[in-house]
N, CA, C and O atoms as a printed pandas DataFrame, in Angstrom:
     atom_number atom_name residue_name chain_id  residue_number  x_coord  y_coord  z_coord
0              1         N          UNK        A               1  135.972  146.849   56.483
1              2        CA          UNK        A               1  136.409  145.725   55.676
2              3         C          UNK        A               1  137.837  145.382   56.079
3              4         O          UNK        A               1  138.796  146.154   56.087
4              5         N          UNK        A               2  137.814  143.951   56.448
5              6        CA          UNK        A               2  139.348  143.927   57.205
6              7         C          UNK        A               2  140.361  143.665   56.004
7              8         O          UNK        A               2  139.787  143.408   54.945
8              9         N          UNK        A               3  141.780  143.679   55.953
9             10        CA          UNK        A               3  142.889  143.393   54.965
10            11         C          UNK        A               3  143.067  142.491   54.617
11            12         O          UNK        A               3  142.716  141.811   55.582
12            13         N          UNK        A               4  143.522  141.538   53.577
13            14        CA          UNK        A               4  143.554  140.375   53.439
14            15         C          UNK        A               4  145.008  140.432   53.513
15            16         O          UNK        A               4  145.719  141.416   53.310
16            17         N          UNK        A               5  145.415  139.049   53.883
17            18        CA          UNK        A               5  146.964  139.162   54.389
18            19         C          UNK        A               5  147.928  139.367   53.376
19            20         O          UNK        A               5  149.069  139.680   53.714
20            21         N          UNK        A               6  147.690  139.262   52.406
21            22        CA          UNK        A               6  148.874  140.061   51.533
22            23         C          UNK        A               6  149.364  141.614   51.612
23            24         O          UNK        A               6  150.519  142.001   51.432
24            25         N          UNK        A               7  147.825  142.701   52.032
25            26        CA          UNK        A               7  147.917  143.560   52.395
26            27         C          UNK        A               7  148.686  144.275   53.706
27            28         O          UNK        A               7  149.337  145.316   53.799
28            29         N          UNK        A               8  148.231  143.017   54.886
29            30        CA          UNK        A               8  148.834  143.348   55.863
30            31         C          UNK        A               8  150.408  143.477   56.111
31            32         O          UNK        A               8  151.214  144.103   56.800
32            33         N          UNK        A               9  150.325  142.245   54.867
33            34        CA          UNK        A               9  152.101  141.983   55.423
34            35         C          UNK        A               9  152.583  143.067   54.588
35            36         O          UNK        A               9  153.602  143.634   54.981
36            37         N          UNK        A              10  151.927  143.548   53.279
37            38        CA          UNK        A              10  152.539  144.731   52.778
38            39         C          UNK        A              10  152.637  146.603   53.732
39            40         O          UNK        A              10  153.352  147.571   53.475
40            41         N          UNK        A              11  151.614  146.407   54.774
41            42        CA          UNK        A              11  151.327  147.593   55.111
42            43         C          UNK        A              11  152.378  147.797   56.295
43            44         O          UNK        A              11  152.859  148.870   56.660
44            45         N          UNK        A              12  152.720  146.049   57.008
45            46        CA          UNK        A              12  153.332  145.826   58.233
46            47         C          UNK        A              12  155.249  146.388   57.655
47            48         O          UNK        A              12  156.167  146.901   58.295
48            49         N          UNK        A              13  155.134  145.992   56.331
49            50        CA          UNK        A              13  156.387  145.961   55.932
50            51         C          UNK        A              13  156.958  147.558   55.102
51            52         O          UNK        A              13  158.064  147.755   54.598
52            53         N          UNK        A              14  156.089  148.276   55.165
53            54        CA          UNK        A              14  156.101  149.896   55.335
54            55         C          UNK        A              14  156.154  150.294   56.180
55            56         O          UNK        A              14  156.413  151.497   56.139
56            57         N          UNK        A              15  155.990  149.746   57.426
57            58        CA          UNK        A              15  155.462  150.575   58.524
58            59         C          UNK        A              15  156.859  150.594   58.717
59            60         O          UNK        A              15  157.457  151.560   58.242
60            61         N          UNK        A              16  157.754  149.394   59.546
61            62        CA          UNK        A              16  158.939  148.878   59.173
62            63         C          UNK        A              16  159.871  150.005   58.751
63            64         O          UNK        A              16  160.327  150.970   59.365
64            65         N          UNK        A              17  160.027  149.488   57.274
65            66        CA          UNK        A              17  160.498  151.285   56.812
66            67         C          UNK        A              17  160.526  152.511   57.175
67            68         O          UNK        A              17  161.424  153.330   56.978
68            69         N          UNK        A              18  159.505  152.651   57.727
69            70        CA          UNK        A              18  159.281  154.222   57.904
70            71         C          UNK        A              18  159.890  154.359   59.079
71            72         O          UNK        A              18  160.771  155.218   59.051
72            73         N          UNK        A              19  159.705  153.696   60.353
73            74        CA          UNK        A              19  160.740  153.324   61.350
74            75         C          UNK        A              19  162.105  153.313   61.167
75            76         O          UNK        A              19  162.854  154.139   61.689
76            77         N          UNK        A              20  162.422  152.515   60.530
77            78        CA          UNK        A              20  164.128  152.476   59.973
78            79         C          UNK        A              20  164.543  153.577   59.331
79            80         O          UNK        A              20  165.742  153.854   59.331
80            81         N          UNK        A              21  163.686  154.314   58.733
81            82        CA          UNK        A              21  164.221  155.435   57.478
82            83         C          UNK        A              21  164.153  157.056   58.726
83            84         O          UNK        A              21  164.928  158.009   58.633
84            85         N          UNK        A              22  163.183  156.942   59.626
85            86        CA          UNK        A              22  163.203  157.780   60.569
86            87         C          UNK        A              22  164.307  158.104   61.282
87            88         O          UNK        A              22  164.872  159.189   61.411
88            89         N          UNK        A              23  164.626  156.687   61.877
89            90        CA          UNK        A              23  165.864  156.331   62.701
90            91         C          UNK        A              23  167.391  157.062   62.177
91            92         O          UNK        A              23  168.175  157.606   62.956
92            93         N          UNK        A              24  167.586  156.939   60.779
93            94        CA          UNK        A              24  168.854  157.112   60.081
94            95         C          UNK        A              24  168.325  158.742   59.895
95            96         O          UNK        A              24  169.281  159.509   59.786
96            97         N          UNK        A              25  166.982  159.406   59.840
97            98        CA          UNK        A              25  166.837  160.826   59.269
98            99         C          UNK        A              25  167.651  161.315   60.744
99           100         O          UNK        A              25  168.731  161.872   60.545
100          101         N          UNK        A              26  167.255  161.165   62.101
101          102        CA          UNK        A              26  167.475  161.417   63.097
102          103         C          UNK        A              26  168.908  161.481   63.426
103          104         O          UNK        A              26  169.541  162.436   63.877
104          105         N          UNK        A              27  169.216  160.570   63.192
105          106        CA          UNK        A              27  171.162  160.311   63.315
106          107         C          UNK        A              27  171.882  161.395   62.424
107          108         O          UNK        A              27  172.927  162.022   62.598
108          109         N          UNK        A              28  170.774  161.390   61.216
109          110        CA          UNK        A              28  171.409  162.106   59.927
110          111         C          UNK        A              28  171.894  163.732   61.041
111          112         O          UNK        A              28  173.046  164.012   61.373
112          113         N          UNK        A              29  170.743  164.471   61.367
113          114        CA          UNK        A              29  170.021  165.756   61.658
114          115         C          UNK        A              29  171.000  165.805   62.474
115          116         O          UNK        A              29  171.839  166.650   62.165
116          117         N          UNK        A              30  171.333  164.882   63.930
117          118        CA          UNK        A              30  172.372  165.409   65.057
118          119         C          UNK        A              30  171.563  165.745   66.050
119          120         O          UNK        A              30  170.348  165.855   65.884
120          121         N          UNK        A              31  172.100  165.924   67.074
121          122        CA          UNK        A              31  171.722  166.913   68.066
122          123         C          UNK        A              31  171.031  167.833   67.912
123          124         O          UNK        A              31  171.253  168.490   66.895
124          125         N          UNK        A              32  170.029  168.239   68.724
125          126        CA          UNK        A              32  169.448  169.840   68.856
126          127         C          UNK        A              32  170.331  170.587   69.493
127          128         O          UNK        A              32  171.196  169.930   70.073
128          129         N          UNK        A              33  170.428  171.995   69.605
129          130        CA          UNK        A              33  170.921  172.938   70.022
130          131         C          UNK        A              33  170.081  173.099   71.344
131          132         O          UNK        A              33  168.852  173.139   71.274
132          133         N          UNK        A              34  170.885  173.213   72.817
133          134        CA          UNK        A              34  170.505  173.683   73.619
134          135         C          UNK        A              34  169.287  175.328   73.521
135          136         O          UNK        A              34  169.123  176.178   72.645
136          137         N          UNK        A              35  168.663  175.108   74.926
137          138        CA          UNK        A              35  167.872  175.941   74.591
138          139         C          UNK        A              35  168.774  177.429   75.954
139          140         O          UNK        A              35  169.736  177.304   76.712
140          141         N          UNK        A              36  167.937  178.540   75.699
141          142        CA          UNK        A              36  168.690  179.330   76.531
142          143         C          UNK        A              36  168.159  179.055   77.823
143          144         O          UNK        A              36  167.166  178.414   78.169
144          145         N          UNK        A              37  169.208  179.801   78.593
145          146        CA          UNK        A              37  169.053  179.349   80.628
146          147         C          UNK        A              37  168.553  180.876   81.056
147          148         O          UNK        A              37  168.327  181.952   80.502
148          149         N          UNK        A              38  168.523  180.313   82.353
149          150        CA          UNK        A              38  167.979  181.844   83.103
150          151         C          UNK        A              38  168.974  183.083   82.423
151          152         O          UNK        A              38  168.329  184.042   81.998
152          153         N          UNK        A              39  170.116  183.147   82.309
153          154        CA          UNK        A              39  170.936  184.088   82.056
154          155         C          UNK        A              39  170.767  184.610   80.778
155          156         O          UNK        A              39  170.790  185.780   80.398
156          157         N          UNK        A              40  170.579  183.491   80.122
157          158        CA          UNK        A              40  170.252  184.720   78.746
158          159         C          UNK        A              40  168.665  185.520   78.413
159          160         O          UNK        A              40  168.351  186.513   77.756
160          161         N          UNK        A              41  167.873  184.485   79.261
161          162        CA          UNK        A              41  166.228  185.217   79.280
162          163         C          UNK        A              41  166.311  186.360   79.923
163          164         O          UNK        A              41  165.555  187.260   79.559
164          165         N          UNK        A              42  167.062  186.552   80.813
165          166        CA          UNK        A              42  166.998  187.952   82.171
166          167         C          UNK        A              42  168.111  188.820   80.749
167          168         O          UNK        A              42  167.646  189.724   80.055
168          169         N          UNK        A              43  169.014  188.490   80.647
169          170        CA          UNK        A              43  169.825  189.379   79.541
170          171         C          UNK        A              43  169.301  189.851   78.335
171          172         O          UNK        A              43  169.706  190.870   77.775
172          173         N          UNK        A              44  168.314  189.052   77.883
173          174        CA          UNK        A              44  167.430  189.498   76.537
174          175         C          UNK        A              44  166.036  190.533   76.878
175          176         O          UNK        A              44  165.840  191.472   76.107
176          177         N          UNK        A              45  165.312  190.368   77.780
177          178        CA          UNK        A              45  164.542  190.826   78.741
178          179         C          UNK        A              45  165.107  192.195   78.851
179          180         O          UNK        A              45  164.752  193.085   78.078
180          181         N          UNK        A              46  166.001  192.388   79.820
181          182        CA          UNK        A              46  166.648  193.408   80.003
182          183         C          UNK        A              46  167.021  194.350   78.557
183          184         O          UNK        A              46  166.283  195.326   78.426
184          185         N          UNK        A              47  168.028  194.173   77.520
185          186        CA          UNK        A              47  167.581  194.157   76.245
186          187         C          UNK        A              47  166.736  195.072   75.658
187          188         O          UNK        A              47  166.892  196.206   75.205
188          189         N          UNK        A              48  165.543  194.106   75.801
189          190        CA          UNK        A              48  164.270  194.817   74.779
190          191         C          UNK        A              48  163.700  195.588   75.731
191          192         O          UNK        A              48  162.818  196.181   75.111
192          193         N          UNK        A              49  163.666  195.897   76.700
193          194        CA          UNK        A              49  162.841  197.054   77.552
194          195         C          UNK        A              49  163.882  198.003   77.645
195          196         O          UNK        A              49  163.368  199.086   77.924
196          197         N          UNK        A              50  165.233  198.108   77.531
197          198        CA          UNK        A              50  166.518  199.098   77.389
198          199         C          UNK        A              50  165.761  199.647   76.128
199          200         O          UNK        A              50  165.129  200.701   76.208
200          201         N          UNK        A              51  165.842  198.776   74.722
201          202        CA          UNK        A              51  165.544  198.929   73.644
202          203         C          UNK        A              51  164.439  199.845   73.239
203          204         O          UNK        A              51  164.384  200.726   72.381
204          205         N          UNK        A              52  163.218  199.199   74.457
205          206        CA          UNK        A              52  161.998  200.000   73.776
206          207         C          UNK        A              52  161.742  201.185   74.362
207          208         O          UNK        A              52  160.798  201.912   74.053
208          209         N          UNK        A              53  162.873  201.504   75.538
209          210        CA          UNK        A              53  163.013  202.892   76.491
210          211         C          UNK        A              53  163.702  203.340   75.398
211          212         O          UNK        A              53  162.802  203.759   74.671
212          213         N          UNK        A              54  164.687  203.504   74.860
213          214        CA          UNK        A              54  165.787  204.342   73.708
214          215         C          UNK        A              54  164.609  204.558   72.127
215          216         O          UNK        A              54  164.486  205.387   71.226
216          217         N          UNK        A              55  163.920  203.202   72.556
217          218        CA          UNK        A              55  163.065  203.440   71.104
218          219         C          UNK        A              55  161.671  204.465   70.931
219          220         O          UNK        A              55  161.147  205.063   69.991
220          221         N          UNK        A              56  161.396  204.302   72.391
221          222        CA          UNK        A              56  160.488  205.656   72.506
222          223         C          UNK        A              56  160.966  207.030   72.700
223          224         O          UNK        A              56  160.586  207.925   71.945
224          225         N          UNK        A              57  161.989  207.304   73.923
225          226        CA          UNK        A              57  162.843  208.686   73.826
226          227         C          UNK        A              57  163.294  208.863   72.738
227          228         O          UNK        A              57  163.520  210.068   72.629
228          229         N          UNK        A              58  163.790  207.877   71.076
229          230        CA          UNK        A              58  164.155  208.625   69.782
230          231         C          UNK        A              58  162.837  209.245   69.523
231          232         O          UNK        A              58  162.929  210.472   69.545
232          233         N          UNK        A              59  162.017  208.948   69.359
233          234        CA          UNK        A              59  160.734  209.198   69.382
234          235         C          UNK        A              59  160.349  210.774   69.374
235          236         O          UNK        A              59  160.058  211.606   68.514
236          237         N          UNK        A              60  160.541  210.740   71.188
237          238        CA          UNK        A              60  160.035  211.918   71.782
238          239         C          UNK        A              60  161.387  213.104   71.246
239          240         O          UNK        A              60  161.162  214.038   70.477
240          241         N          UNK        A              61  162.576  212.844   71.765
241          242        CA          UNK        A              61  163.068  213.929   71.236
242          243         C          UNK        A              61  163.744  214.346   69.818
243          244         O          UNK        A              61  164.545  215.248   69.569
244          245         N          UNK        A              62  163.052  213.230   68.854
245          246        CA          UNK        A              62  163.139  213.345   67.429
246          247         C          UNK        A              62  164.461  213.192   67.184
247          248         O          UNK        A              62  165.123  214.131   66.743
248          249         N          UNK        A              63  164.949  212.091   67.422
249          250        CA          UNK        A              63  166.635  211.560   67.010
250          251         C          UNK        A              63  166.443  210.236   66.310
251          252         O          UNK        A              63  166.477  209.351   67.166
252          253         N          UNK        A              64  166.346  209.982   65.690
253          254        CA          UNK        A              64  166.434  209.045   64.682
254          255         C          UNK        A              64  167.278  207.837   64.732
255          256         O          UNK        A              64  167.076  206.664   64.417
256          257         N          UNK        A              65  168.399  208.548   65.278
257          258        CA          UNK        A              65  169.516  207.859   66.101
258          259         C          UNK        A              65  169.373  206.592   66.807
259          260         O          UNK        A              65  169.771  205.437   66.658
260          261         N          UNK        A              66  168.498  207.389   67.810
261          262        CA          UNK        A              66  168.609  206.919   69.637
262          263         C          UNK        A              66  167.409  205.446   69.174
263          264         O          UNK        A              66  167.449  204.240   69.417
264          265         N          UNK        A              67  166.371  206.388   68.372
265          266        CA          UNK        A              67  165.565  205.266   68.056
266          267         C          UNK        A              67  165.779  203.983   67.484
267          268         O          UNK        A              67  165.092  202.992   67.732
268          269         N          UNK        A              68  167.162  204.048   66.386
269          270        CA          UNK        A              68  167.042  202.944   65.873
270          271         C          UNK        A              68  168.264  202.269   66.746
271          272         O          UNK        A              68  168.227  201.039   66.712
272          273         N          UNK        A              69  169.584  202.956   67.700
273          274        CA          UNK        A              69  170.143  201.778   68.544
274          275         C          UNK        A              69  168.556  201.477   69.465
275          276         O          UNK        A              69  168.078  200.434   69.019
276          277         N          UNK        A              70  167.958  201.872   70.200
277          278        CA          UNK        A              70  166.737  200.958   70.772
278          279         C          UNK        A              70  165.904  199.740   69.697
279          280         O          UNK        A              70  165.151  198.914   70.214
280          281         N          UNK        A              71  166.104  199.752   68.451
281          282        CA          UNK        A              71  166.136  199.046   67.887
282          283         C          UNK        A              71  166.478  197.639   67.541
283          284         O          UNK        A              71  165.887  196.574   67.367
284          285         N          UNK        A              72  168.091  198.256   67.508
285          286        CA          UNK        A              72  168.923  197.191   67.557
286          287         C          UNK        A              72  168.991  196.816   68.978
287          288         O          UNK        A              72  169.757  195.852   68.974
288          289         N          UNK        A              73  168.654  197.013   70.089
289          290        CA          UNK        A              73  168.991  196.416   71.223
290          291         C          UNK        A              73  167.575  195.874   71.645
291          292         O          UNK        A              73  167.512  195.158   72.644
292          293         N          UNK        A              74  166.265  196.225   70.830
293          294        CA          UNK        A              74  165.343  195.043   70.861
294          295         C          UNK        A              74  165.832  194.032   70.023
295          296         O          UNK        A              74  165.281  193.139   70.666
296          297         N          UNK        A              75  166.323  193.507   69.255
297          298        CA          UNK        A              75  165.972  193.057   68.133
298          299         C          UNK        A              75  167.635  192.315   69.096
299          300         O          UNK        A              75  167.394  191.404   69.887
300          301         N          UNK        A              76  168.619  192.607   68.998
301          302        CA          UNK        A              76  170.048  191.813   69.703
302          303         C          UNK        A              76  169.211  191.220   70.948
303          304         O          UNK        A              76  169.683  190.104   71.164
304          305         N          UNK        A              77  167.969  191.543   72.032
305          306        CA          UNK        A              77  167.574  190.913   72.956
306          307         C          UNK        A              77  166.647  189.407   72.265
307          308         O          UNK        A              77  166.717  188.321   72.840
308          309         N          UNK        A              78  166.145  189.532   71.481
309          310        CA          UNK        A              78  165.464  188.627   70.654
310          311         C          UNK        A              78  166.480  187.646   70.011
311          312         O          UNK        A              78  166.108  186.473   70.041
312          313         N          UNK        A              79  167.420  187.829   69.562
313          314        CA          UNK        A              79  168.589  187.191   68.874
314          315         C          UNK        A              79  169.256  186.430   70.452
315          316         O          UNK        A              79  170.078  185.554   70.182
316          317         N          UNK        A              80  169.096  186.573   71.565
317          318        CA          UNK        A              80  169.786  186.320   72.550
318          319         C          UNK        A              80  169.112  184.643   72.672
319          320         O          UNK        A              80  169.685  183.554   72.632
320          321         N          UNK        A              81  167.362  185.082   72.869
321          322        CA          UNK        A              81  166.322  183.869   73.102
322          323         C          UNK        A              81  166.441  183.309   72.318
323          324         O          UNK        A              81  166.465  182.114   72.612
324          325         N          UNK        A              82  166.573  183.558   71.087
325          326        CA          UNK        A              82  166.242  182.575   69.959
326          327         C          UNK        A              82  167.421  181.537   69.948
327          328         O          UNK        A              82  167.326  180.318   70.091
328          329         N          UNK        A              83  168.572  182.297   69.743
329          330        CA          UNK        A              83  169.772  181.730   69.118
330          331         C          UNK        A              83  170.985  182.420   69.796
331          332         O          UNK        A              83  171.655  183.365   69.381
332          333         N          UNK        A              84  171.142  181.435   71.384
333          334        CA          UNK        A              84  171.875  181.762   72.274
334          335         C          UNK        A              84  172.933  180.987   72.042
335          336         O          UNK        A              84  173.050  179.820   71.669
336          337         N          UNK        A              85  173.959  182.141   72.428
337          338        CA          UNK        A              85  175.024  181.392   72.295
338          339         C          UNK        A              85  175.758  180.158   73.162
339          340         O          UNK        A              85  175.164  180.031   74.233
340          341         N          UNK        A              86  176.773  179.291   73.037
341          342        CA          UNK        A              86  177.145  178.415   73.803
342          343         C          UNK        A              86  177.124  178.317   75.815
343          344         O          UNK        A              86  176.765  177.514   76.676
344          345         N          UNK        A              87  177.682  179.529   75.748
345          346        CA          UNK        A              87  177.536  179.523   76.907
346          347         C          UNK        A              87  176.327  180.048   77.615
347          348         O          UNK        A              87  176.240  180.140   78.839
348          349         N          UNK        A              88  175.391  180.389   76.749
349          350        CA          UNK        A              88  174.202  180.718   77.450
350          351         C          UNK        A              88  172.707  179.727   76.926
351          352         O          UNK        A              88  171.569  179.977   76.528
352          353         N          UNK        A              89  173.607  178.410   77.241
353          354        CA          UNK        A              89  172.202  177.395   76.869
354          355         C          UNK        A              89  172.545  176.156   77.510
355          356         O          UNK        A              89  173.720  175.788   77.514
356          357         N          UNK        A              90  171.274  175.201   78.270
357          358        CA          UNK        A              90  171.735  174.348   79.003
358          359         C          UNK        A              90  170.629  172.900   77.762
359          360         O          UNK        A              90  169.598  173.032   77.102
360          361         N          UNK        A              91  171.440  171.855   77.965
361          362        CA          UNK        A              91  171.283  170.962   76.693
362          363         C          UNK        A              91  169.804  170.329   76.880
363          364         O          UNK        A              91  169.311  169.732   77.837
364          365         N          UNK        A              92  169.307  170.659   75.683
365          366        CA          UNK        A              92  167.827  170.184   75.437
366          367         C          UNK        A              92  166.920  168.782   75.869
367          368         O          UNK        A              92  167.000  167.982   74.937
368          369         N          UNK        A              93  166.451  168.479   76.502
369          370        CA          UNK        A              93  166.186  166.878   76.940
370          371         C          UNK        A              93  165.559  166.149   75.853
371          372         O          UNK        A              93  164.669  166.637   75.157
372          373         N          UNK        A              94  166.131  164.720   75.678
373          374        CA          UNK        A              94  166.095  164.132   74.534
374          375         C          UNK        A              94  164.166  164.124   74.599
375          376         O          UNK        A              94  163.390  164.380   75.520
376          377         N          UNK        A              95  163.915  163.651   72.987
377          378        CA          UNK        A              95  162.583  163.112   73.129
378          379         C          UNK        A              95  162.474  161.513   72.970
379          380         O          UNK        A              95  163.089  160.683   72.302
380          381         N          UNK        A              96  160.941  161.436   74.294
381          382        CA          UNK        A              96  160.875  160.033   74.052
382          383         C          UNK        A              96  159.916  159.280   73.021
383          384         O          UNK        A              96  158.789  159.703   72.764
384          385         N          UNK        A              97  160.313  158.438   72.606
385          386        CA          UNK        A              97  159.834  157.622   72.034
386          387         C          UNK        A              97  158.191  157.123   72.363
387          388         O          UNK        A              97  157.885  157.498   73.495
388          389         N          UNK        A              98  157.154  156.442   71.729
389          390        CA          UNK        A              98  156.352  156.190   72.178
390          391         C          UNK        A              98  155.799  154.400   71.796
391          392         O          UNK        A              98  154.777  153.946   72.311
């Protein structure tokens, strides 16, 4: 059943809106945060296999210790990828439009 034009021009004139109100959410938000570069993937990498070597030897020779810095040095390699710092992120490519 097609629209009768009161409808259209009402549906055309939301659409409208939602466009414009997008536009200003976007401006609102800012920039994305770069994502990380080779250097921090090979550094986080490195990291969690340090991590999960210290996290198994606490393990084996029952140190509680050793296990939980392998812990923290999985878990600081994960913190690297996620939420790298400035100098270890190259800037995100915009998205396009369609």
């Amino acid at each position: 059943m097609p629209l009768s034009e009161q409808e259209q021009r009402l549906l055309d004139e939301m659409e409208r809106n939602l466009y414009h109100s997008e536009a200003e959410d976007v401006a609102t938000v800012g920039p994305r945060p770069g994502r990380a570069n080779g250097t921090a993937i090979v550094l986080a990498a490195v990291g969690i296999l340090i991590g999960l070597a210290l996290l198994v030897a606490g393990v084996i020779i029952r140190q509680p210790l050793v296990g939980i810095l392998g812990f923290a040095a999985m878990f600081g390699g994960v913190v690297l990828v996620v939420a790298p710092p400035l100098r270890f992120t190259v800037p995100s490519s915009p998205r396009t439009r369609r």
